[in-house]
C-alpha positions as CSV (number, residue, x, y, z in Angstrom):
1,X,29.5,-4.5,-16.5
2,X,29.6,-0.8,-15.0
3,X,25.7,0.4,-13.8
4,X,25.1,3.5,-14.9
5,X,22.0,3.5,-12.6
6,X,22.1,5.5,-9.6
7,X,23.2,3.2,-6.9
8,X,19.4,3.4,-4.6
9,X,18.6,0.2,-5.0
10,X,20.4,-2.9,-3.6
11,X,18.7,-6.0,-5.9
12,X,20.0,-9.6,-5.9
13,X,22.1,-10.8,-9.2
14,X,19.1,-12.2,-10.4
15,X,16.9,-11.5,-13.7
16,X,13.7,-12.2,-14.3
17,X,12.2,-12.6,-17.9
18,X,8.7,-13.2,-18.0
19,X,5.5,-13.8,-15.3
20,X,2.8,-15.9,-15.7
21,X,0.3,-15.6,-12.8
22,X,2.0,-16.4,-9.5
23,X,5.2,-17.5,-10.9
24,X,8.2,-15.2,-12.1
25,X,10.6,-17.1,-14.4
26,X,14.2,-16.5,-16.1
27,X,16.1,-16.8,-19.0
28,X,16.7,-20.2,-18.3
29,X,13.2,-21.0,-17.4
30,X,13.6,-21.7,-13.9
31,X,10.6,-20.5,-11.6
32,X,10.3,-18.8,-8.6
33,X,6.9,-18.4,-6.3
34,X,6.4,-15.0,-6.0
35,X,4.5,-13.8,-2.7
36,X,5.7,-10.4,-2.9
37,X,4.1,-9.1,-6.2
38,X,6.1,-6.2,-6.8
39,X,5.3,-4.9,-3.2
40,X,1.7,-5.5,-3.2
41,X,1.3,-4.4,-6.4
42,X,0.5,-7.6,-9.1
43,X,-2.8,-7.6,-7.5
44,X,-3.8,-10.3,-9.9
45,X,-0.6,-12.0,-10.9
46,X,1.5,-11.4,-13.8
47,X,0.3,-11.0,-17.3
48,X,-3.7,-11.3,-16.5
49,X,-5.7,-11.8,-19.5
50,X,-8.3,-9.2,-18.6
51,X,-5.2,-6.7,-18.1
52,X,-3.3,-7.6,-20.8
53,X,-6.9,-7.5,-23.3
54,X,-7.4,-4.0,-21.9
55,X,-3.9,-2.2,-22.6
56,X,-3.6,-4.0,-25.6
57,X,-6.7,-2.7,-27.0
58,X,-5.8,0.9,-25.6
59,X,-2.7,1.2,-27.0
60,X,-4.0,1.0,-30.5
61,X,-6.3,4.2,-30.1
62,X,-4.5,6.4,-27.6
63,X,-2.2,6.9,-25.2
64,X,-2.0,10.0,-23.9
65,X,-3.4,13.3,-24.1
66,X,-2.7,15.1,-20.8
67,X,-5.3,16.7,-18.4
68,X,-6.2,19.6,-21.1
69,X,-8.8,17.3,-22.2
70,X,-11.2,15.3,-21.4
71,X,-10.6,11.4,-21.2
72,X,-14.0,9.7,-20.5
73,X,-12.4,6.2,-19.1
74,X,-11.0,9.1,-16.4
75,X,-14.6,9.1,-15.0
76,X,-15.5,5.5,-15.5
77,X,-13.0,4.7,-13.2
78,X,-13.5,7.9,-10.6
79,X,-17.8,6.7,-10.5
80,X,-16.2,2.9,-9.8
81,X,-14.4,4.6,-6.6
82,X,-16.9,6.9,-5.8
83,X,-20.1,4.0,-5.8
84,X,-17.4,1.8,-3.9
85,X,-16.5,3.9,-1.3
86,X,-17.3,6.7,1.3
87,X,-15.4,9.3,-1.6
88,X,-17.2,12.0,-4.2
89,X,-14.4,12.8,-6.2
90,X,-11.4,11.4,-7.2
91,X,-7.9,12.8,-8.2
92,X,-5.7,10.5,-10.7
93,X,-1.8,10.4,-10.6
94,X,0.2,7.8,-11.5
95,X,1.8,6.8,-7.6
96,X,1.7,6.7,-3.9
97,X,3.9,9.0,-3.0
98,X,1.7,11.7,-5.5
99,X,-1.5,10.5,-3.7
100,X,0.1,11.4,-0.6
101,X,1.5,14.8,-1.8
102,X,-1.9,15.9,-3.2
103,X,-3.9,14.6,-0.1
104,X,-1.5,16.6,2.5
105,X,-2.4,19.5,-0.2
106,X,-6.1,19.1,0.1
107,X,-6.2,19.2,3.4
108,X,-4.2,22.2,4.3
109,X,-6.3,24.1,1.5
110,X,-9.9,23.2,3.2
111,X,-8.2,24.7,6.7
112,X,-7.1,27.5,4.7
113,X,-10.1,28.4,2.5
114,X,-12.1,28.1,5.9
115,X,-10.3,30.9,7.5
116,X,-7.6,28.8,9.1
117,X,-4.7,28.9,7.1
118,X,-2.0,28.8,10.0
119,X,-4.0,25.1,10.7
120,X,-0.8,23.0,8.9
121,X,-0.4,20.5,11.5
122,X,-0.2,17.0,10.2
123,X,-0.6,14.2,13.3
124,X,1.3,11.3,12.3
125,X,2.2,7.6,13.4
126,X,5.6,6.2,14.4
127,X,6.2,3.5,12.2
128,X,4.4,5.1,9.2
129,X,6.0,5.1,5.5
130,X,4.1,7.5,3.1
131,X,6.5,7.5,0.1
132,X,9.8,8.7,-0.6
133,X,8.9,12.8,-1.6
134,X,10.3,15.4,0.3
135,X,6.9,15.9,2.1
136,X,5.8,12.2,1.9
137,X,9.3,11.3,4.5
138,X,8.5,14.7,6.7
139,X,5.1,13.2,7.0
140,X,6.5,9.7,7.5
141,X,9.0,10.7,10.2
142,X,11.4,8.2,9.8
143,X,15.5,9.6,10.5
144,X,17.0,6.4,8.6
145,X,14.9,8.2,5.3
146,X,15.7,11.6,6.7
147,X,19.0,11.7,7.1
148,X,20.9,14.3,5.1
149,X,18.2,15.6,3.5
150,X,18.0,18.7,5.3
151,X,15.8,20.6,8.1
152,X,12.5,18.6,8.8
153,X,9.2,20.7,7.5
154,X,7.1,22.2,10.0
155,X,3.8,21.1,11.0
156,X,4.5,17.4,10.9
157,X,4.1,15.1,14.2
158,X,4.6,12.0,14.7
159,X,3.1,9.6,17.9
160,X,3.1,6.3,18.8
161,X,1.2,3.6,16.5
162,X,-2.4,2.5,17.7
163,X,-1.9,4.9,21.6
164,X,-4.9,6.2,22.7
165,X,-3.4,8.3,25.0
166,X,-0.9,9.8,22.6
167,X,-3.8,10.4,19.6
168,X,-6.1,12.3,22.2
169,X,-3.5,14.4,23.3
170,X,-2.4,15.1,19.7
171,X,-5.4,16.4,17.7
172,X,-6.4,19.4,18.6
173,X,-8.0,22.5,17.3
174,X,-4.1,23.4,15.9
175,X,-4.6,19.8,13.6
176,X,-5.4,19.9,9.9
177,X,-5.1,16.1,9.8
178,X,-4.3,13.1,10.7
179,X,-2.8,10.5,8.6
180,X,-2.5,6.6,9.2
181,X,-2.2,3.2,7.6
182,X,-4.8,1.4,8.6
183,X,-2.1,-1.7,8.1
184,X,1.4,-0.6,8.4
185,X,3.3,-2.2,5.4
186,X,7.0,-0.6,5.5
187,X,6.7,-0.7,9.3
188,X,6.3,-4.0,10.2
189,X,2.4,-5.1,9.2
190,X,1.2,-4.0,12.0
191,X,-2.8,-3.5,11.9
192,X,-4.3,-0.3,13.0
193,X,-7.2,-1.8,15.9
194,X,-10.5,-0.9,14.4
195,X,-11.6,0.9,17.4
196,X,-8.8,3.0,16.9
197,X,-9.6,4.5,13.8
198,X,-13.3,4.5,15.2
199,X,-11.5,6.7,17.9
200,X,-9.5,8.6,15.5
201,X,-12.9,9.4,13.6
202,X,-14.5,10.5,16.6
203,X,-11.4,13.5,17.4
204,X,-11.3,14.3,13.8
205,X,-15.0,15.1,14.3
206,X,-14.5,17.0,17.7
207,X,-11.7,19.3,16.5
208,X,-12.6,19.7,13.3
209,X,-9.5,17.9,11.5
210,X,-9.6,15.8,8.6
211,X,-8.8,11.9,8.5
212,X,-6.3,10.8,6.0
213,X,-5.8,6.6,5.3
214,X,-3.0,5.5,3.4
215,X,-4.1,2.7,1.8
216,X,-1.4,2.4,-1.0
217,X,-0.3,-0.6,0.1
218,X,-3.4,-2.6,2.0
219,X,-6.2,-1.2,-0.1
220,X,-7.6,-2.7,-3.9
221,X,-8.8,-5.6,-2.1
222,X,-5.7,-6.9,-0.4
223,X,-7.7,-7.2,3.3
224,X,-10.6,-8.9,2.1
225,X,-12.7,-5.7,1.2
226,X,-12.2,-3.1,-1.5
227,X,-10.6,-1.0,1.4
228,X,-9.5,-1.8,4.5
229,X,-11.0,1.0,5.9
230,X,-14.4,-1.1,5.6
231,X,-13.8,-3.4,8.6
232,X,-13.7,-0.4,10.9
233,X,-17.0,1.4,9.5
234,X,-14.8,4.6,10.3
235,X,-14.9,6.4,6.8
236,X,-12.3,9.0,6.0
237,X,-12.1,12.3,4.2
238,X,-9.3,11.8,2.3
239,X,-8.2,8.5,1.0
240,X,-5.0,7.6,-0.9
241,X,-4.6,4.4,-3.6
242,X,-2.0,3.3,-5.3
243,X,0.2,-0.2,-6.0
244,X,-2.8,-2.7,-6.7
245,X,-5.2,-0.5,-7.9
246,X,-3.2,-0.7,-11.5
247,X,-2.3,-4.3,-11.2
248,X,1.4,-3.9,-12.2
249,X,0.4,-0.1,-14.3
250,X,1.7,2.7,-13.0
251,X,-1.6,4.4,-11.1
252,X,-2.4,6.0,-7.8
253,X,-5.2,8.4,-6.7
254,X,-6.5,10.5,-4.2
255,X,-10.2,10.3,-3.2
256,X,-12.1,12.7,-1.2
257,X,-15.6,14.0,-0.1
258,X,-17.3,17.0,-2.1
259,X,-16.8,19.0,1.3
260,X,-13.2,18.8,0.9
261,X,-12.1,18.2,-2.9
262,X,-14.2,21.3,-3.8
263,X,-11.4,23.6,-2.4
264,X,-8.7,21.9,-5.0
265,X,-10.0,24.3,-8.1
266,X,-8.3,25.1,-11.4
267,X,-4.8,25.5,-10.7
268,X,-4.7,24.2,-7.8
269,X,-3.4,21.2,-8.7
270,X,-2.1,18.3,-11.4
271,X,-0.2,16.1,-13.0
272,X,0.6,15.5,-17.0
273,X,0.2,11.5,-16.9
274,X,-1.8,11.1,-13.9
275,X,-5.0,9.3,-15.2
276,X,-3.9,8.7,-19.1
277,X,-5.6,6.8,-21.2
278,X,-3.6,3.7,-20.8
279,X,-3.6,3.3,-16.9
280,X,-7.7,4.1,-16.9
281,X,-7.8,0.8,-19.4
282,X,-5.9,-0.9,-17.0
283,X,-7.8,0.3,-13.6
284,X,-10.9,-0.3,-15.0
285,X,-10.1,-3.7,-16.0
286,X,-8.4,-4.1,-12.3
287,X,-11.5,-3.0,-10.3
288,X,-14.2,-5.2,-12.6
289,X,-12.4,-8.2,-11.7
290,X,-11.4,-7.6,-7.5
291,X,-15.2,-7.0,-7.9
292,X,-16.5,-10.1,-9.1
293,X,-18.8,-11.8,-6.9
294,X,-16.8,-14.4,-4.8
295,X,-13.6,-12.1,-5.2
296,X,-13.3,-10.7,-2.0
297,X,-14.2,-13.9,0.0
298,X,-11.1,-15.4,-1.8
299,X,-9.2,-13.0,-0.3
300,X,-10.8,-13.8,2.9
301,X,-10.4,-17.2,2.9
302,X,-6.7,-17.4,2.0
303,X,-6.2,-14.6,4.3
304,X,-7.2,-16.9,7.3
305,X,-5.4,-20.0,5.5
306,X,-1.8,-18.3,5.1
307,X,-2.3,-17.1,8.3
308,X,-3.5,-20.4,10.0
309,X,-0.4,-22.1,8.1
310,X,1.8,-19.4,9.8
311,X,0.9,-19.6,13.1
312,X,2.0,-23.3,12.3
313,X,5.5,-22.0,11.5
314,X,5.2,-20.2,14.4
315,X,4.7,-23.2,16.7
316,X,7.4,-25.2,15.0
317,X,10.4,-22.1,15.6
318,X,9.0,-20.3,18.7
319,X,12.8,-19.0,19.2
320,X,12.6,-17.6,15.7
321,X,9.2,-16.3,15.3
322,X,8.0,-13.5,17.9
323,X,4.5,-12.8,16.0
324,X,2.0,-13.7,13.2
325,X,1.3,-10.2,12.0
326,X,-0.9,-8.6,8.9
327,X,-4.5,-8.8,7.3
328,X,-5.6,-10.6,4.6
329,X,-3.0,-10.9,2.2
330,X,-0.7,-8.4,3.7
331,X,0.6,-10.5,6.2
332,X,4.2,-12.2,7.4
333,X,5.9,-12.7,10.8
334,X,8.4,-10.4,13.2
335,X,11.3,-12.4,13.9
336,X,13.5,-12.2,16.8
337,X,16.4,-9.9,17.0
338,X,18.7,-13.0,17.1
339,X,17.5,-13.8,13.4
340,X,17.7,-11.0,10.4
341,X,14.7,-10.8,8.6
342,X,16.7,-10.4,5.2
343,X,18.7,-13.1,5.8
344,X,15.8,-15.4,6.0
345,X,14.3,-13.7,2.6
346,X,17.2,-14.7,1.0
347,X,17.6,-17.9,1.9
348,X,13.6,-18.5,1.1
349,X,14.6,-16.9,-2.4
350,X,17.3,-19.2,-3.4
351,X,14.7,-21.9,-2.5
352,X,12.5,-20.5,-4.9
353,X,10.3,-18.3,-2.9
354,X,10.2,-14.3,-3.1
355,X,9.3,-12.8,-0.3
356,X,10.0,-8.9,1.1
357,X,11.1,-7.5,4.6
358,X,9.6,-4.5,6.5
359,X,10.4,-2.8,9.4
360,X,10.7,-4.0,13.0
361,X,12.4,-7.0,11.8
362,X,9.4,-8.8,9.7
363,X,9.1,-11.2,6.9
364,X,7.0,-9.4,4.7
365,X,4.4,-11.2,2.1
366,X,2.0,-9.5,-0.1
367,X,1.0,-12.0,-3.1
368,X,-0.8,-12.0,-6.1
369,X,-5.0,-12.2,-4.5
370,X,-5.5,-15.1,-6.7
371,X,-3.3,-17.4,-4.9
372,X,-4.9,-20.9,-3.6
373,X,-4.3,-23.1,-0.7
374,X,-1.4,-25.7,-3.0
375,X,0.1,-22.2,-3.5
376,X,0.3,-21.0,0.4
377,X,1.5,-24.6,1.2
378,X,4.5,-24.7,-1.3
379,X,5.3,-21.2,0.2
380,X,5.1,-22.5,3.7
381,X,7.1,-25.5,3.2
382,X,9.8,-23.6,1.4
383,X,9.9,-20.3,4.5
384,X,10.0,-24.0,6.6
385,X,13.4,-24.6,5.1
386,X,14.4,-21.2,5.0
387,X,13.5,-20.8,8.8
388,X,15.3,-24.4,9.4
389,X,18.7,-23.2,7.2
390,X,18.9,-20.3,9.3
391,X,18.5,-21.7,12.5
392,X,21.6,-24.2,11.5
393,X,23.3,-21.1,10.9
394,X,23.0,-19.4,14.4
């Protein structure tokens, strides 16, 4: 049958018609494990209850009346950020790549309502995916997403991931921010040191830039803490969300201190769905439940276990795997350049298990944060025969 999709995307001939917690099923029934949740984005599995209840019971009052009025959910959910984390205020929209866009906005308009509006320089990290806008790849700095896209925007740099050297060279009095993933996800799960972003606090403070995490993809609880900011202590200015923080709902946000957010007035700013009725439902139903008590040290615990049982894998195909990489459950391996990392999702996929790849050559997992240790086994065993097919294959 002819697609009349534009051609983007790349997926497998494969279909998937329902999800039930951890498991992703078809037409015919058949199951597959799934420890890539939509990119780090099922937080809590498919189809769970609490999320279901909540947009269910939404979508028979309201669904949407756009930012000319007041939705009161909109501030539930902005005081659960705000008493959760170092932020004041809170801008809904309903991505990353929007969270992004508005954060690079916010900063540039404190520099400039301070008297600095030449201040546009935006100190970036090789490696680093920020979205797929026009200013989230300029920020980004990747040529594969680049390419033919036209001149790059000014006042973006990027430097090498985790370099002291190259950070204390690059913020300076000229920088408005500087913007990191405190776990790389597209770039190969690589995990930002915490004295790093302790260091990155401290020049932000010197110079007078802001600090920006991108925690779209390792924040809502996916380290072990609400944000993986937390294990460093290093608080930013400017924090964007997105992916788990909606549990499968389209939702993102920006979060920032009253110092900064303050400068975004009327006008400044918006976005017609951004914090609708329906995705509040669902966010507020998200956070009450990666907020239990005992949530968090779930996370923790099968952090270390899939990790542990990696390291495993590790020891069994040392000429396959070069390094056990990630935190919590944002975690896989690099492989060497012998061995393609795609290759070795597929093969794990037609064995049942759906996994992702990332940049740098790495097996990328991200399940749901409710898996337990039978789950991380069967998911070991079957990357065991995936890694063994592979090797067979040369």
């Amino acid at each position: 049958m002819t697609s009349h999709l534009i051609p983007s995307y790349a997926p497998p001939d494969l279909v998937f018609e329902r999800g039930e917690g951890v498991w992703l099923y078809d037409a015919q029934g058949k199951a597959w494990l799934d420890f890539i949740a939509g990119i780090a984005v099922d937080a809590l599995g498919h189809c769970h209850p609490a999320l279901v209840a909540a947009l269910e019971s939404q979508a028979h009052k309201l669904w949407h009346v756009s930012n000319m009025f007041k939705v009161p959910m909109r501030e539930e959910l902005a005081a659960r950020y705000c008493e959760g984390s170092f932020a004041d205020l809170v801008f809904f929209t309903n991505s990353g790549t929007e969270a992004i866009e508005g954060a690079l906005k916010a900063a540039r308009k404190y520099h400039a309502d301070n008297g600095e509006e030449e201040r546009i320089e935006i100190v970036t990290f090789q490696g680093a995916f920020h979205g797929r806008s026009y200013g989230a790849i300029n920020a980004g700095g990747n040529p594969a997403y680049l390419k033919g896209f036209g001149p790059r925007l000014p006042g973006y740099t990027q430097i090498p991931f985790a370099d002291e050297a190259a950070a204390r060279a690059a913020i300076t009095g000229n920088t408005a921010a500087v913007l990191i993933e405190p776990v790389q996800g597209e770039g190969g799960l690589r995990a930002a040191p915490d004295a790093f972003l302790r260091l990155l606090r401290q020049l932000c403070d010197e110079t007078g830039a802001l600090l920006i995490y991108d925690e779209i993809q390792c924040g809502a609880g996916r380290t072990g803490k609400l944000f993986a900011y937390e294990w460093s202590g290093a608080a930013p200015d400017i924090m964007t969300v997105a992916k788990g923080v909606g549990g499968g709902f389209p939702l993102g946000a920006w979060m920032t201190t009253q110092e900064v957010g303050e400068h975004m007035t009327v006008g400044t700013h918006g976005s017609t769905y951004g914090g609708n009725p329906l995705a509040m439902a669902v966010g507020i139903a998200l956070w009450d439940e990666i907020t239990r008590p005992g949530f968090l040290d779930h996370v923790v615990h099968m952090g270390q276990f899939l990790k542990q049982q990696m390291a495993g894998l590790a020891d069994t195909y040392p000429g396959m795997i070069a390094e056990v990489r990630g935190k919590g459950l944002l975690t896989g391996f690099k492989l060497h350049e012998q061995y393609n990392n795609r290759a070795v999702m597929a093969l794990a996929r037609e064995r049942g298990l759906l996994t992702g790849a990332a940049g740098d050559n790495v097996l990328r997992m991200a399940p749901p944060l409710i898996i337990t240790e039978d789950h991380a086994r069967q998911a070991i065993e079957t990357l065991d025969a995936a890694l063994a097919a592979a090797r067979a294959q040369g």
